[in-house]
Residue, then its C-alpha position, 0 to 999 in steps of 0.5 A: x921550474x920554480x916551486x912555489x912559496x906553499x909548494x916549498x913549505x908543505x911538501x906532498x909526501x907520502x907514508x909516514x909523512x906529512x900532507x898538506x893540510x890548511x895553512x894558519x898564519x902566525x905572524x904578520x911583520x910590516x917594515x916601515x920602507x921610509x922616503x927619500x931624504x927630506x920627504x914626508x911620503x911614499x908608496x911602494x907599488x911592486x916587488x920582484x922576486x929577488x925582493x927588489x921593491x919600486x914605487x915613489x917617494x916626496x923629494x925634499x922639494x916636495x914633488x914625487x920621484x919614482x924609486x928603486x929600492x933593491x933588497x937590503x939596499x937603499x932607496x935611489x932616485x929614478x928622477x924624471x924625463x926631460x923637463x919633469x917634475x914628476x914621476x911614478x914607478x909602477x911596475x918591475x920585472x926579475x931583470x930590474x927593468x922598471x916602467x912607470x909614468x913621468x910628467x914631460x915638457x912638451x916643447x911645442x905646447x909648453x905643457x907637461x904631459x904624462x909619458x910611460x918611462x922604461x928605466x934601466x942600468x941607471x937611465x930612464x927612456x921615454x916609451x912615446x905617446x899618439x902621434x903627433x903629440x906635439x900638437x894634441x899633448x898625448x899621454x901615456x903610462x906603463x903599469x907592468x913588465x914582464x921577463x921578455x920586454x913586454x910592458x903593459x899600459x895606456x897611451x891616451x884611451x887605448x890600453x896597450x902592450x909595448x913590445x921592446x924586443x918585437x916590431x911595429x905592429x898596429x900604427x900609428x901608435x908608437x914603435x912596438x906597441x900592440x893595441x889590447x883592444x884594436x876596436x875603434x871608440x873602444x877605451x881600454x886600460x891595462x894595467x898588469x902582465x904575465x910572463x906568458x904575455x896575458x895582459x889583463x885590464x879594463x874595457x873602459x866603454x864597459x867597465x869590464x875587466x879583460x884578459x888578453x893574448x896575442x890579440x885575442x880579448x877574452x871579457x872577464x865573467x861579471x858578479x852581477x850582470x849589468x855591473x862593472x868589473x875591473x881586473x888588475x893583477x894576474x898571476x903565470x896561471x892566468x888567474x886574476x884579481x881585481x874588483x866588481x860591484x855588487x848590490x843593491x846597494x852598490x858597493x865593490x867587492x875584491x874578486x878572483x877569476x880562475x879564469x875568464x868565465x868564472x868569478x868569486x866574491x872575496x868579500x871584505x874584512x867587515x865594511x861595505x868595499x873591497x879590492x883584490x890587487x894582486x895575486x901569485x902563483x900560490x893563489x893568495x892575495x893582496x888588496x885592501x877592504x873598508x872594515x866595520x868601524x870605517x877603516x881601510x886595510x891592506x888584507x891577504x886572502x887564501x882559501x885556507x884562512x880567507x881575507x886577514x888584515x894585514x895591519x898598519x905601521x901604527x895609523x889607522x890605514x893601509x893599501x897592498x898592492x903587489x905579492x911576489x912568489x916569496x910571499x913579500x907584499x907591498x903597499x903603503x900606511x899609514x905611520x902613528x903620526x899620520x904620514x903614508x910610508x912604503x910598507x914591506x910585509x912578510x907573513x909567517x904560515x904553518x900548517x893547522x894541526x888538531x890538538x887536545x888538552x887533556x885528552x878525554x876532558x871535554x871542558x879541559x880544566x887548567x889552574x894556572x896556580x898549579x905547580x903540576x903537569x899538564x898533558x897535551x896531545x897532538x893528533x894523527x889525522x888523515x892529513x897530518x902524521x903526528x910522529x913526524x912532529x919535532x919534539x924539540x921545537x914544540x911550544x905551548x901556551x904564551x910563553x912557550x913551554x917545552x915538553x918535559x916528557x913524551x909518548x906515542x900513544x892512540x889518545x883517541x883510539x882511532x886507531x892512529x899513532x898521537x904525540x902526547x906530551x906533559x909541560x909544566x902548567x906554571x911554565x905554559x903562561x896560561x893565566x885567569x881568563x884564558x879560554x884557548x891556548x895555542x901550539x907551535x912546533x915544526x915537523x922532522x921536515x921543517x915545516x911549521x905547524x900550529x894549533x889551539x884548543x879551548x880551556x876553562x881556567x880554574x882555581x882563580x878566586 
C-alpha cells in the first residue's frame, strides 16, 4: 500500500521521537504551464500520480485541443475525433489513459456534436453517445477514470460509468456503460471516480450531490435543507469534495462529506462563494473562493491550517481543480497580462513547533543594532521532542542565521528537555518594526519543521 503525502513527511514514531503535530505550509510555487505553439490559453484539468498532467489548450488556429503534459515533458496535442474542431481532456488514470469530450461530425445531420473520448498510446476513441444519435444528435463526456478502466461521465441527461473491461449492462446506452442513476426523468452527472469504482456527482432533478457503487445511490447529506449540493471529487477513502449552498442570502460554500451523511462547511478566503474540487487521501483540498476584495483564488484546505490561498502567476485569478497523493495540484491563472495559463502548484509543509525567544521575557525585546546574541529556545511538548531537532539545518529570522552555540536545557521548567540555541542578533535580519520572527529547521528524521514568536524591536530612534 502506498503511504501518503503526510504519512511520508510526519511519521508516528514513539519515545525519543517525533509525533505529528499541525502541519504549517511554508512555501507555495506556482509554475506557469504555457500553451500549445501560438495559443494565448489553457487549463490544466487533472494530475496523475507520476505528475502526468492533462487539460486543454488554444491552437494557433484558435480552437481548444485537449493535451498531454507528461512530467518533465512537453505538451502534446491529443487532437480531436473525426471531424472536430474541438476537444477537452478531462480526466487521467496512473496508466496515462486520458478521457474527456470532443466536438464530432454527425454525418446524418451535419451537426457537431459532443462525445466522450478515451485516449491511449497516441489514439483517440469515441466512447458513443444514446442511440440512434444519428438521428437526435445525442452527447456526451467523460470526466474521470480510474486504474481498472471505469470511466465516469454523462451521455445526454444521464450520469454514467462506462465499463471498458465489463459487459453491456443497462441498454440501450452504449456497450459498457452503467447508468449512476437508473431511475427514469431522474438527470444525473457524474463528474469523479475512485479506484474502488464509488462515482460521485449530481442528481440534476435535485441538485443533490451523490455517491455511487455498484448500482446502490447513496444522497449526499444537504448544508441547509431545501438547498442544493453538488459533489465533484472523491478520494480512495470515499470522502468527498464539492460545493452547497447556504443562506439567507444565498451563496455557495466549498464542502467535505467524510461520508454521505455528514457534511462540513469549508467556508471561504473572505468573499461570499466557494468551492471545494478535489480532495486526496491526506484529506487536503483544492478548490477556489471569492476573496474580500472580489477576487477568485485557487485555495488548499487542511484541518491543520484551513482554507490558504494559493496565489496566481502574476493576475488577479486562479482555479484549482484536481491534487494528486504528491500533493501537486492543477488548475488555471491567470499570467500578469491577463491570459489564463495551466498552472502546477507545489506546496511546502512542516510541522508547527513552539518556540521562545528569550526565554523568560514576555515582551521579547530585540535590537536589531545590536552586535551581541540573541538566545532562542525551541520547546519540548507532548507532541514534538526537541533534541530530535537538527541543529545543523536551523535558520532563524529573515535571513537564516545559524546557531553559534547550543545547549539542552528545561528553559520552561516542565520538566522536559528544550533546545536552546544563541545566533548572532545583526545576523537573524530582524529590522526596526518587526513584531514576529520565524524558525526552520529539520529533525534528525528529515522532516520539516517551523515556528514563530513574537518580538518588540528596540533601540530603533
Amino acid at each position: 500500500m502506498k503511504k501518503s503525502f503526510f504519512a511520508l513527511m510526519l511519521p508516528l514514531l514513539i519515545g525519543t521521537s517525533l509525533v505529528q503535530a499541525d502541519i504549517v505550509i511554508t512555501d507555495i510555487q506556482a509554475v506557469d504551464l504555457g500553451t500549445f505553439p501560438g495559443g494565448t490559453s489553457s487549463v490544466a484539468r487533472n494530475i496523475n500520480e507520476a505528475g502526468n498532467i492533462v487539460g486543454y489548450s488554444e491552437t494557433l488556429s484558435g480552437e481548444n485541443h485537449a493535451f498531454f503534459l507528461p512530467f518533465g515533458g512537453v505538451m502534446q496535442d491529443l487532437s480531436t475525433l473525426p471531424g472536430g474542431n474541438e476537444s477537452h481532456a478531462i480526466g487521467i488514470n496512473d496508466l496515462n489513459q486520458v478521457v474527456g469530450w470532443s466536438s464530432i461530425l454527425n454525418p446524418s445531420t451535419s451537426n457537431l456534436v459532443n462525445h466522450g473520448f478515451i485516449w491511449e498510446t497516441g489514439t483517440i476513441h469515441d466512447l458513443g453517445a444514446f442511440p440512434p444519435e444519428d438521428d437526435i444528435d445525442s452527447s456526451s463526456a467523460a470526466t474521470a477514470i480510474n486504474n481498472s478502466g471505469l470511466i465516469a461521465g454523462s451521455v445526454d441527461l444521464a450520469g454514467v460509468v462506462w465499463d471498458l473491461y465489463g459487459t453491456p449492462n443497462y441498454p440501450p446506452f452504449p456497450p459498457n456503460v452503467r447508468v449512476t442513476d437508473p431511475g427514469p426523468f431522474s438527470p444525473a452527472t457524474s463528474t469523479d471516480i475512485n479506484h474502488a469504482g464509488q462515482a460521485v456527482g449530481t442528481l440534476d432533478a435535485f441538485i443533490t450531490g451523490f455517491r455511487w457503487q455498484a448500482s446502490v445511490l447513496e444522497r449526499l447529506e444537504l448544508l441547509v435543507p431545501g438547498l442544493d449540493t453538488d459533489a465533484y471529487g472523491i478520494n480512495e477513502l470515499g470522502e468527498i469534495a464539492g460545493r452547497a449552498l447556504v443562506g439567507p442570502p444565498i451563496v455557495s460554500h466549498a464542502v467535505y462529506w467524510p461520508e454521505p451523511t455528514t457534511v462540513h462547511d469549508l467556508g471561504t478566503l473572505g468573499g461570499e462563494n466557494s468551492q471545494a474540487r478535489d480532495i486526496n487521501d491526506d484529506r487536503i483540498i483544492v478548490g477556489y473562493s471569492e476573496t474580500t476584495t472580489g477576487e477568485t483564488l485557487a485555495f488548499i484546505w487542511h484541518t491543520d491550517f484551513g482554507m490558504h490561498p494559493l496565489g496566481t502567476l502574476g493576475g488577479a485569478n486562479s482555479k484549482a481543480y484536481r491534487i494528486n497523493s504528491a500533493g501537486q495540484i492543477v488548475g488555471e491563472s491567470e499570467t500578469a497580462t491577463g491570459q489564463v495559463h495551466a498552472t502546477l502548484w507545489t506546496v511546502t509543509y512542516a510541522t508547527s513547533v513552539l518556540i521562545d525567544i528569550k526565554p523568560g521575557n514576555s515582551i521579547n525585546p530585540v535590537n536589531p543594532r545590536s552586535k551581541g546574541k540573541l538566545t532562542v529556545a525551541i520547546l519540548t511538548t507532548d507532541d514534538f521532542d526537541a533534541s530530535m531537532v537538527d541543529t545543523t539545518s536551523i535558520q532563524f529570522g529573515p535571513d537564516g542565521a545559524k546557531p553559534v552555540k547550543h545547549r539542552i536545557k528545561d528553559v520552561d521548567h516542565d520538566g522536559d528537555w528544550d533546545l536552546v540555541f544563541k545566533v548572532k542578533t545583526h545576523e537573524t535580519g530582524i529590522v526596526c518594526g518587526d513584531t514576529e520572527s520565524t524558525l526552520s529547521a529539520q529533525t534528525l528524521d528529515g522532516d520539516s519543521i517551523a515556528g514563530s514568536d513574537s518580538i518588540t524591536t528596540v533601540g530603533c530612534k
